[in-house]
C-alpha positions as CSV (number, residue, x, y, z in Angstrom):
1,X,0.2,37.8,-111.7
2,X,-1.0,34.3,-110.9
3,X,-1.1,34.8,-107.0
4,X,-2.7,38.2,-107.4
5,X,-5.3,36.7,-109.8
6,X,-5.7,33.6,-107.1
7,X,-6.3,36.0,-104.6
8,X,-8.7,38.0,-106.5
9,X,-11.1,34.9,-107.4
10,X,-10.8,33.2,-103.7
11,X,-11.9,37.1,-102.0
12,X,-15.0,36.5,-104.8
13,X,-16.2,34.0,-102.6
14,X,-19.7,33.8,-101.6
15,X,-18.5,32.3,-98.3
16,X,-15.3,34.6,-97.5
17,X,-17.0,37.9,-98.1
18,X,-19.4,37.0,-95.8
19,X,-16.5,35.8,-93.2
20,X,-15.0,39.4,-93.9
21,X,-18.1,41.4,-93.4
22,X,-18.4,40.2,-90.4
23,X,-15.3,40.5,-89.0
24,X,-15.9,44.3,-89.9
25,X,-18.7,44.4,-87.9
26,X,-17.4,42.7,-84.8
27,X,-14.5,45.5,-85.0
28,X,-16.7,48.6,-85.4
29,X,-18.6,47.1,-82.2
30,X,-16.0,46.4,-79.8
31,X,-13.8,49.4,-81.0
32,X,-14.2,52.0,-77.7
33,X,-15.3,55.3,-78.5
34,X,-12.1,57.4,-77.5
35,X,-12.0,60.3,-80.2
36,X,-13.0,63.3,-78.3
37,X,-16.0,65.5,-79.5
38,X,-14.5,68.1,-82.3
39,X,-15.0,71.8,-81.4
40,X,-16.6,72.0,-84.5
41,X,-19.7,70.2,-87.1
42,X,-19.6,71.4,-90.6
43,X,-18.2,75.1,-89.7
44,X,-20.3,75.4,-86.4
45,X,-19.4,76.0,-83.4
46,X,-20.7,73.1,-80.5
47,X,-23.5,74.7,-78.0
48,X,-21.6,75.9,-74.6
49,X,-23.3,77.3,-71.6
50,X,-20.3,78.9,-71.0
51,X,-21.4,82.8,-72.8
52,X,-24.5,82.6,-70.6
53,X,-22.6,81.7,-67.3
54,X,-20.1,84.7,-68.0
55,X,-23.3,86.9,-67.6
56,X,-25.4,84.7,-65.0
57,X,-22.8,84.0,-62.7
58,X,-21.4,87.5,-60.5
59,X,-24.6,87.8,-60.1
60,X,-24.9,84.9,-57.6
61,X,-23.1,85.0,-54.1
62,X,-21.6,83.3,-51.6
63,X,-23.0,83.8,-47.8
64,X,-21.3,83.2,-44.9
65,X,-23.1,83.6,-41.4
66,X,-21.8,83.6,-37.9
67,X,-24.2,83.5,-34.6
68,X,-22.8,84.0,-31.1
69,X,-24.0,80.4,-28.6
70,X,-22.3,80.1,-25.4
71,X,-21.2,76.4,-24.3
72,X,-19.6,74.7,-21.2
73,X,-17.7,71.6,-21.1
74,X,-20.0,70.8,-18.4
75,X,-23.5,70.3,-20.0
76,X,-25.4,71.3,-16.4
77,X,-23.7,74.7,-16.7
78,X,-25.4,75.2,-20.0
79,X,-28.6,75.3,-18.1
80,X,-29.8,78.2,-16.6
81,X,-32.0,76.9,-14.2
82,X,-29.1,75.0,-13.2
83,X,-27.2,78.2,-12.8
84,X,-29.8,80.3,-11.1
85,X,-30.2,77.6,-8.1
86,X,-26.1,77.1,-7.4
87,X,-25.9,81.2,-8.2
88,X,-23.3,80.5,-10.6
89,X,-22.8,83.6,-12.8
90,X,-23.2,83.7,-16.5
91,X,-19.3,84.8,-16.9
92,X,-17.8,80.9,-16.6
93,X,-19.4,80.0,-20.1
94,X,-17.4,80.2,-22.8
95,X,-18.8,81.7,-26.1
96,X,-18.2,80.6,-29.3
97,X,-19.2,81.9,-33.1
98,X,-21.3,79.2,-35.0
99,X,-20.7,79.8,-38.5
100,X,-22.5,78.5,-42.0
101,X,-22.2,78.6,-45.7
102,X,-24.9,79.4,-48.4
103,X,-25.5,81.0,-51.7
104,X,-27.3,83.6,-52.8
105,X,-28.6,85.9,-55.6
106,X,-28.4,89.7,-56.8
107,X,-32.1,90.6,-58.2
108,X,-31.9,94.9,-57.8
109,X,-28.5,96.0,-58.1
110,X,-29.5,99.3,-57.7
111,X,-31.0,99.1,-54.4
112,X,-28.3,96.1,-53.2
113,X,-30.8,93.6,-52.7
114,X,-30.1,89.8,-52.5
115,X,-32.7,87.0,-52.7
116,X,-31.4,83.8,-50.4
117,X,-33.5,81.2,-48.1
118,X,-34.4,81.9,-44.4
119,X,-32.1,79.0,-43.3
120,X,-29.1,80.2,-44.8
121,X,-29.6,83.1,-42.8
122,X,-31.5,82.5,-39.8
123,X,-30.6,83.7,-36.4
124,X,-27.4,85.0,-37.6
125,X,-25.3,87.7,-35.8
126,X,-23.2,88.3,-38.9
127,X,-24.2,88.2,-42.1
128,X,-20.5,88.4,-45.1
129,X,-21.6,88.0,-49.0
130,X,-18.9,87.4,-50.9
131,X,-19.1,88.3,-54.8
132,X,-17.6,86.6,-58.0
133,X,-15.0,89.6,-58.0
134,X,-13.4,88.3,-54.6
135,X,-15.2,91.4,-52.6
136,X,-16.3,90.5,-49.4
137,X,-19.2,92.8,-48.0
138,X,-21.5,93.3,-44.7
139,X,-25.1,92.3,-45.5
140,X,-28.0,93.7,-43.5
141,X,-31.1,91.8,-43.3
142,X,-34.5,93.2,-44.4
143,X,-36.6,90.5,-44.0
144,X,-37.6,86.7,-43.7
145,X,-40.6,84.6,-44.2
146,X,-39.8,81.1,-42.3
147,X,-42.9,79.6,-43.7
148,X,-41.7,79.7,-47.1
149,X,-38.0,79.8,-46.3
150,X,-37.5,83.2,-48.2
151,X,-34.9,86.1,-47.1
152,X,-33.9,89.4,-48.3
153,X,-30.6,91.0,-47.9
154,X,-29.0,94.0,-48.7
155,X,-25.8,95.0,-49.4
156,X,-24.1,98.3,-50.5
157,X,-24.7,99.0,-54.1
158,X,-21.8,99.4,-56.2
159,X,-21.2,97.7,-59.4
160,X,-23.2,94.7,-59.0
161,X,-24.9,92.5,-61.7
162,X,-28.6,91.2,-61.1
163,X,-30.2,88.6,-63.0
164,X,-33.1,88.8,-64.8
165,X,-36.3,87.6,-63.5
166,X,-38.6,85.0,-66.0
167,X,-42.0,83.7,-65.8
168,X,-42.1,80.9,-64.1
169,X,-45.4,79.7,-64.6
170,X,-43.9,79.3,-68.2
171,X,-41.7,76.2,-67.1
172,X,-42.2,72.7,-68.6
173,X,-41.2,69.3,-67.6
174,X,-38.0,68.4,-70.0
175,X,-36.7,72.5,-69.8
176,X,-32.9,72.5,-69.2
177,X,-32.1,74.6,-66.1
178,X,-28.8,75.0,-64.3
179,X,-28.6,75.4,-60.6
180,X,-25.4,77.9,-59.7
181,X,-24.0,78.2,-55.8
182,X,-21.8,77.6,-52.9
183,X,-21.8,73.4,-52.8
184,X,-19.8,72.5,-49.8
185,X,-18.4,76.2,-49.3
186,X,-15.9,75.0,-52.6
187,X,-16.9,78.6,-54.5
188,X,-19.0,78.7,-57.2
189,X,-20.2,75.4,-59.0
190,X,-22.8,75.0,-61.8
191,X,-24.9,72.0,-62.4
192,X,-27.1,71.5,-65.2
193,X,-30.1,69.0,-66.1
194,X,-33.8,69.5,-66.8
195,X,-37.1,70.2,-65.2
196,X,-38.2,66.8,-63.2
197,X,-41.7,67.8,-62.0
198,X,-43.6,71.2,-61.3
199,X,-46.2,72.3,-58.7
200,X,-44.6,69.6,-56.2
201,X,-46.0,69.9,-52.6
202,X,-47.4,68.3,-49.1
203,X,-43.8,67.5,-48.8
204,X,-43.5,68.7,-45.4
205,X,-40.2,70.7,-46.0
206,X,-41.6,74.6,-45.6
207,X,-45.0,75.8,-44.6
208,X,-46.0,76.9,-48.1
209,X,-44.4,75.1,-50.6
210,X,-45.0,75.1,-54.9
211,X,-41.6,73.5,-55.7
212,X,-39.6,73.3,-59.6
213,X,-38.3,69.4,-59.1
214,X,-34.9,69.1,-61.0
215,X,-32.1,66.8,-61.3
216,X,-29.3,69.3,-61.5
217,X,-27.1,68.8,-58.4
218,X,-28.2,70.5,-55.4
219,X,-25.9,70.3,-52.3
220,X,-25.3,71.3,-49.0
221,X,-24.3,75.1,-49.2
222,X,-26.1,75.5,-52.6
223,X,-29.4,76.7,-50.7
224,X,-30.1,80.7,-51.7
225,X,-28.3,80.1,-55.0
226,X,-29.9,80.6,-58.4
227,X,-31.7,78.0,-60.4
228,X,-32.1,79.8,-63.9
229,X,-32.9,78.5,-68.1
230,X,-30.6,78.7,-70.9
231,X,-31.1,82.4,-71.4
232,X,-29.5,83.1,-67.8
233,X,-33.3,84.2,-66.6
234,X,-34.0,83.1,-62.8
235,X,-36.6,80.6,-62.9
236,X,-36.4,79.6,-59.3
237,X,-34.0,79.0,-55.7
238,X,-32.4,76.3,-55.1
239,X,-33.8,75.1,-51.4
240,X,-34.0,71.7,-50.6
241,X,-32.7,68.2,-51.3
242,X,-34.2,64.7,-51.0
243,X,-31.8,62.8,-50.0
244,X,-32.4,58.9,-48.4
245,X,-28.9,57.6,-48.4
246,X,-27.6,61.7,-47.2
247,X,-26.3,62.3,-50.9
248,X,-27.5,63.7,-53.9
249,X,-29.6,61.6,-55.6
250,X,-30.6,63.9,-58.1
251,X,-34.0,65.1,-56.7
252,X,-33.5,68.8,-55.5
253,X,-36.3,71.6,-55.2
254,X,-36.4,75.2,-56.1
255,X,-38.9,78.2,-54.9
256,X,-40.7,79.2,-58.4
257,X,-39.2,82.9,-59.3
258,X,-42.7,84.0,-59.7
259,X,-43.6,83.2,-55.7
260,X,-40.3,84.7,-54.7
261,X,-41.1,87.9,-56.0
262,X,-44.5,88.0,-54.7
263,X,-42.7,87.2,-50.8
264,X,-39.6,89.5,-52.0
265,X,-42.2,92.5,-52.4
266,X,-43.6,92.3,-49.3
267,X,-40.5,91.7,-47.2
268,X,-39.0,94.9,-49.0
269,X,-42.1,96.6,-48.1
270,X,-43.3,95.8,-44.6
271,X,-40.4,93.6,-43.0
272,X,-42.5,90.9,-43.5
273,X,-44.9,88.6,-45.6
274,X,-48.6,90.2,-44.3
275,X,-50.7,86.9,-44.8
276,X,-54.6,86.6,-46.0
277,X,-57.2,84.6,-44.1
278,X,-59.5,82.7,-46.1
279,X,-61.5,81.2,-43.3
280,X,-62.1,77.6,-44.6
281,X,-59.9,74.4,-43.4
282,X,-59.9,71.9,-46.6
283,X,-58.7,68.6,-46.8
284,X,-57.8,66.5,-49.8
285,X,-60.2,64.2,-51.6
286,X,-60.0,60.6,-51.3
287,X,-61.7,57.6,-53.1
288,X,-64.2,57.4,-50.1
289,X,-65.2,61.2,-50.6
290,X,-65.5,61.0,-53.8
291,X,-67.7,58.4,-53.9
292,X,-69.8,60.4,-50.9
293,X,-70.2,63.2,-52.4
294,X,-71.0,61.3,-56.0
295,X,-68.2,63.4,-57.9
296,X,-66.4,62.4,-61.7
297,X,-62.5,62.7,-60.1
298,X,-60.4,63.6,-56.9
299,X,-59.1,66.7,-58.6
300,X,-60.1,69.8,-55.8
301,X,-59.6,70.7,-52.1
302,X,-63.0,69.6,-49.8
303,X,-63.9,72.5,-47.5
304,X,-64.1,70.6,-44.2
305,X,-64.8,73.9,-41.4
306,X,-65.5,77.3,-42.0
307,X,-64.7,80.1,-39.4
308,X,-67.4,82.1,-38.4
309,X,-67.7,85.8,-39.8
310,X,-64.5,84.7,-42.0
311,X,-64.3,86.3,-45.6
312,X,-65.3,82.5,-46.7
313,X,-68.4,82.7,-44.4
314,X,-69.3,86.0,-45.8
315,X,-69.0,84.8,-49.3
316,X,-71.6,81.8,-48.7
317,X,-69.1,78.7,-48.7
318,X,-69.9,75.8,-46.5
319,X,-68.4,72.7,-45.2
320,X,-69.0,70.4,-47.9
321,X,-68.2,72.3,-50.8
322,X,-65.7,71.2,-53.2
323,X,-62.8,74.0,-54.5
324,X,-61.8,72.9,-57.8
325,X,-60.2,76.7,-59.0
326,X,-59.0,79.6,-57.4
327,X,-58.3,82.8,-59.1
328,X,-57.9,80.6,-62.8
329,X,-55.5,78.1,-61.2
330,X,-56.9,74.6,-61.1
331,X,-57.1,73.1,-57.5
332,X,-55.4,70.0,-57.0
333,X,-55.7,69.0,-53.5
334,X,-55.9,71.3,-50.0
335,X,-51.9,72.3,-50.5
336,X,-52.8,74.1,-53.6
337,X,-55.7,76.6,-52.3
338,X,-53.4,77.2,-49.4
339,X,-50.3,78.5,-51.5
340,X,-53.0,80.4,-53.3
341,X,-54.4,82.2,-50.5
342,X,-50.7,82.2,-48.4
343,X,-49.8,84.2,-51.6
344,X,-52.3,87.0,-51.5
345,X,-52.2,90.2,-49.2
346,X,-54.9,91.4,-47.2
347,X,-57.6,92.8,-48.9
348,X,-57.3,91.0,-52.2
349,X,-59.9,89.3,-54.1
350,X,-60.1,85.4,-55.0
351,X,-62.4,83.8,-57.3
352,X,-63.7,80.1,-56.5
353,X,-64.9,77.8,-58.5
354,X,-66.1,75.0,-56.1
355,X,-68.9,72.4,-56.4
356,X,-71.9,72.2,-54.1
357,X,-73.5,68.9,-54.7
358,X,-73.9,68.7,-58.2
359,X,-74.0,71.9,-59.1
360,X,-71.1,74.3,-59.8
361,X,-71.1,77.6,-58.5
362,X,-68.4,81.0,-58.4
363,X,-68.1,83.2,-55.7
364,X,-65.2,86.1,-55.2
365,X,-64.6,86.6,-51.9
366,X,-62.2,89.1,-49.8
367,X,-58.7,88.0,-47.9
368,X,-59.1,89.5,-44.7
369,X,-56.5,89.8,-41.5
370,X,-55.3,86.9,-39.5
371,X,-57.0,87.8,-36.3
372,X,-54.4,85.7,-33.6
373,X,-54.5,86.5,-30.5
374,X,-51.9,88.8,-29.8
375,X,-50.0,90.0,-26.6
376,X,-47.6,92.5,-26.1
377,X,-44.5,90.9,-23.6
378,X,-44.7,93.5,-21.5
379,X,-48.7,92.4,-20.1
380,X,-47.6,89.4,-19.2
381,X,-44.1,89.8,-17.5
382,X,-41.3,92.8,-17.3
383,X,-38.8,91.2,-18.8
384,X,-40.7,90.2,-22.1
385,X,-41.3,93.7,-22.7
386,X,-40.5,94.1,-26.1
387,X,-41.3,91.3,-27.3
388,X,-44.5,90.5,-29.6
389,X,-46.4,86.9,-29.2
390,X,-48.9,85.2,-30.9
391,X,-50.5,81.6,-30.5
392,X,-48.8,79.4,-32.6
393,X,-49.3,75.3,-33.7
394,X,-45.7,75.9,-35.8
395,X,-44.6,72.5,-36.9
396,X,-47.7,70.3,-34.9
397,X,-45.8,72.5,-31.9
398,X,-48.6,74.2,-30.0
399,X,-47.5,77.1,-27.5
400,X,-46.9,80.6,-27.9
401,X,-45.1,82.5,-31.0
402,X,-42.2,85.0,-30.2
403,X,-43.3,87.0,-33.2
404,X,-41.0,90.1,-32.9
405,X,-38.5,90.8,-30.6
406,X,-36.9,94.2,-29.5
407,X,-32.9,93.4,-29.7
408,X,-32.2,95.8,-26.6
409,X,-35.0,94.4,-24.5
410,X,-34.2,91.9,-21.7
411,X,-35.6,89.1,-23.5
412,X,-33.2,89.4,-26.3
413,X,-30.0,89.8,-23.8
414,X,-31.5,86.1,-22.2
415,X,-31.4,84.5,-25.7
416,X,-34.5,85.0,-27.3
417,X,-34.9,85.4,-30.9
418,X,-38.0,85.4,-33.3
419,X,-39.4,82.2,-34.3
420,X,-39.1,81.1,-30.7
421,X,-41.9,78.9,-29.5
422,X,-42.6,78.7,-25.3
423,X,-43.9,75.4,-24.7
424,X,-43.9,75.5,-20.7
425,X,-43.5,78.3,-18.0
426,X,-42.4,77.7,-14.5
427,X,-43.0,74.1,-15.0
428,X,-46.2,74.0,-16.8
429,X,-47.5,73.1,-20.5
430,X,-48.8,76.3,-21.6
431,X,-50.5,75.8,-25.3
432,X,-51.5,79.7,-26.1
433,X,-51.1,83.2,-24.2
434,X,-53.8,82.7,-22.2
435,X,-52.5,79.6,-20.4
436,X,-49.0,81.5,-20.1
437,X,-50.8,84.7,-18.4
438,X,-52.2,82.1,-15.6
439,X,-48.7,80.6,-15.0
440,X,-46.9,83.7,-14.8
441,X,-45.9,86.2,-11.9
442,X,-45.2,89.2,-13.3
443,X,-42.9,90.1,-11.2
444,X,-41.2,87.1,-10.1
445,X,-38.9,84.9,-11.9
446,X,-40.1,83.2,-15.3
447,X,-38.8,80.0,-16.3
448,X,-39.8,78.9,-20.0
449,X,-39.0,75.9,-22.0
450,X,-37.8,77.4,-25.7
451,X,-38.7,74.9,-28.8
452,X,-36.1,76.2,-31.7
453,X,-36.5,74.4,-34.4
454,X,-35.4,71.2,-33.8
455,X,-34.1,72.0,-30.5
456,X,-35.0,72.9,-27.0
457,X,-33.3,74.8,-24.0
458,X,-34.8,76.8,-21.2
459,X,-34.4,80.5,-20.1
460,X,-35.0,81.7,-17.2
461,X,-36.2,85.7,-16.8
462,X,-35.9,88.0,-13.6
């Protein structure tokens, strides 16, 4: 009784409570967190992404490509002007498949038809989707648009699950998305994270480019795959990474769902994305022009040359006038009014708002046809007969377009393929077709320097 009553009147202290409550504190701090999260919080269940993934995810693929190149251990033998002068025949190359990984995603599975990027796809002899289910099925292509790194596929229809399609314009920075694909060929992988930035562009990574920034983990294998919000919708396709150090860094880029639709429609319809011609070249405002032409902010797109008896010409713009909306949609800088127009077909109208001096003015004009040059092969030499070419500055690359190509012309047998740019013929620079018309004989032998992509090789025609 004494010790317990000792006990009680020292722990009434002033001095040791104070020591004790301390002590309590110091525990609570350091004590590591190692209780794992409970399934449940007052009778509810935790959120999961897991119910919408069980509907979102057979309805992204895996693609797998193969393309045919023929190689020599002997790098001279890979050239055929090499070949041609020591008559050495084509037989002592060996040939070997090239093959790739990439994802992709079911948007009609009525029709069969698979949304995935032009790079996943490009150039390929073969092209194997692989569904959620294990099936593995022959794809056949329908269409491409390099400049904005869109494809469409097709595959048989039979029991597939689409996604559905969402607004995309209806994103906002802080929206949790989660990208789904083929990372690394592992299978299917989902990341998730939120909406970094919208409208990015002027990055230099496709011709027309409007890309959803997001953190979610995009890899190597994940392009073509689906990028969609917590209701399983696709808001966009995963395409590109930037990537300093070669890894993820958590800044990857999706095609907005709302421009893939727009490029899906035409590609379904024609083959192809049928581009609109504006006439105007803009470029964007700096803190020198601004000041020039006495304006409030550097918000707009500065018409700096306008082609003669171009819809733009017609419509009464000049050099000089400042773009600040097209069709509703503010005008940042000269990337925006070039997604813009790059999105309509020909024969659709655009309203401008643009600024002339001081004064602001609206004008709707017309999208008319691209009018390139254009040659048939078959004018310029026999065994580019089938083949359709165009001028083309591609990439800062000037020389001449292999728009279209017939696959059982001799131009296709030498190696040729769409996309194609001829930068020289029979040993000289040729910048357009009617530099490639003086240079060639048709009906001797051609010689051409190819620029593919990032690569260049030569072919020589009989």
């Amino acid at each position: 009784m004494y010790v317990h009553k000792r006990l009680e009147n020292i722990m009434n202290t002033k001095t040791v409570k104070q020591l004790l409550f301390i002590t309590f504190l110091s525990i609570c701090i350091s004590a590591p967190a190692t209780a794992a999260l409970p399934a449940y919080v007052e009778g509810q269940a935790l959120p999961s992404l897991a119910p919408m993934l069980e509907r979102s995810m057979p309805a992204v693929v895996n693609i797998s490509t193969s393309t045919n190149i023929t190689i020599s251990e002997n790098p001279l033998m890979q050239d055929p002007v090499f070949r041609q002068f020591f008559n050495i025949p084509d037989q002592q190359l060996r040939r070997q498949q090239k093959n790739s990984l990439g994802s992709g995603v079911i948007i009609d599975s009525k029709q069969g038809l698979v949304l995935t990027n032009n790079h996943v796809i490009d150039k390929a002899d073969t092209i194997t989707v692989t569904l959620n289910d294990g099936r593995q099925l022959a794809a056949k292509l329908i269409g491409t648009d390099p400049e904005a790194d869109v494809a469409v596929i097709q595959i048989p229809a039979d029991n597939l699950t689409m996604l559905p399609i969402a607004d995309s314009t209806q994103l906002k920075v802080g929206d949790f998305v989660v990208a789904i694909g083929n990372p690394f060929g592992l299978g299917q992988t989902v990341t998730s994270g939120i909406v970094s930035a919208l409208g990015r562009s002027g990055l230099g990574i496709e011709g027309y480019e409007d890309f959803i920034q997001t953190d979610a983990s995009i890899n190597p294998g994940n392009s073509g795959g689906a990028l969609v919000n917590l209701r399983g919708e696709l808001v966009g396709m995963n395409t590109a990474i930037l990537a300093p150090t070669g890894g993820n860094v958590g800044i990857g880029f999706a095609i907005p769902s709302n421009m893939i639709m727009t490029i899906k429609e035409s590609l379904v319809k024609h083959g192809e994305v049928r581009r609109g011609l504006l006439g105007v070249t803009t470029q964007d405002l700096t803190p020198e022009l601004v000041k020039a032409f006495n304006l409030q902010n550097l918000q707009g797109a500065a018409i700096s040359r306008v082609e003669a008896n171009s819809p733009a010409a017609k419509a009464g713009l000049e050099p000089g006038d400042i773009i600040v909306s097209a069709n509703g949609h503010p005008i940042k800088n000269s990337h925006d009014i070039r997604n813009i127009i790059g999105m309509l077909q020909i024969g659709d109208k655009v309203e401008l708002e643009y600024f002339r001096g001081n004064e602001k003015r609206q004008v709707t004009a017309s999208v008319g046809k691209q009018e390139l040059p254009r040659l048939a092969g078959s004018q310029l030499h026999r065994s580019l007969k089938g083949a359709l070419l165009s001028n083309s500055q591609r990439n800062q690359i000037e020389g001449v377009l292999i728009e279209k190509i017939d696959t059982a012309s001799d131009a296709w047998r030498a190696g040729l393929r769409p996309g194609d740019v001829i930068v020289s013929a029979n040993r000289y620079r040729v910048r357009n077709i009617e530099e490639l018309k003086q240079v060639a004989n048709p009906n001797g032998p051609l010689l051409m320097n190819i620029q593919r992509g990032q690569e260049g090789f030569f072919v020589v025609l009989k």
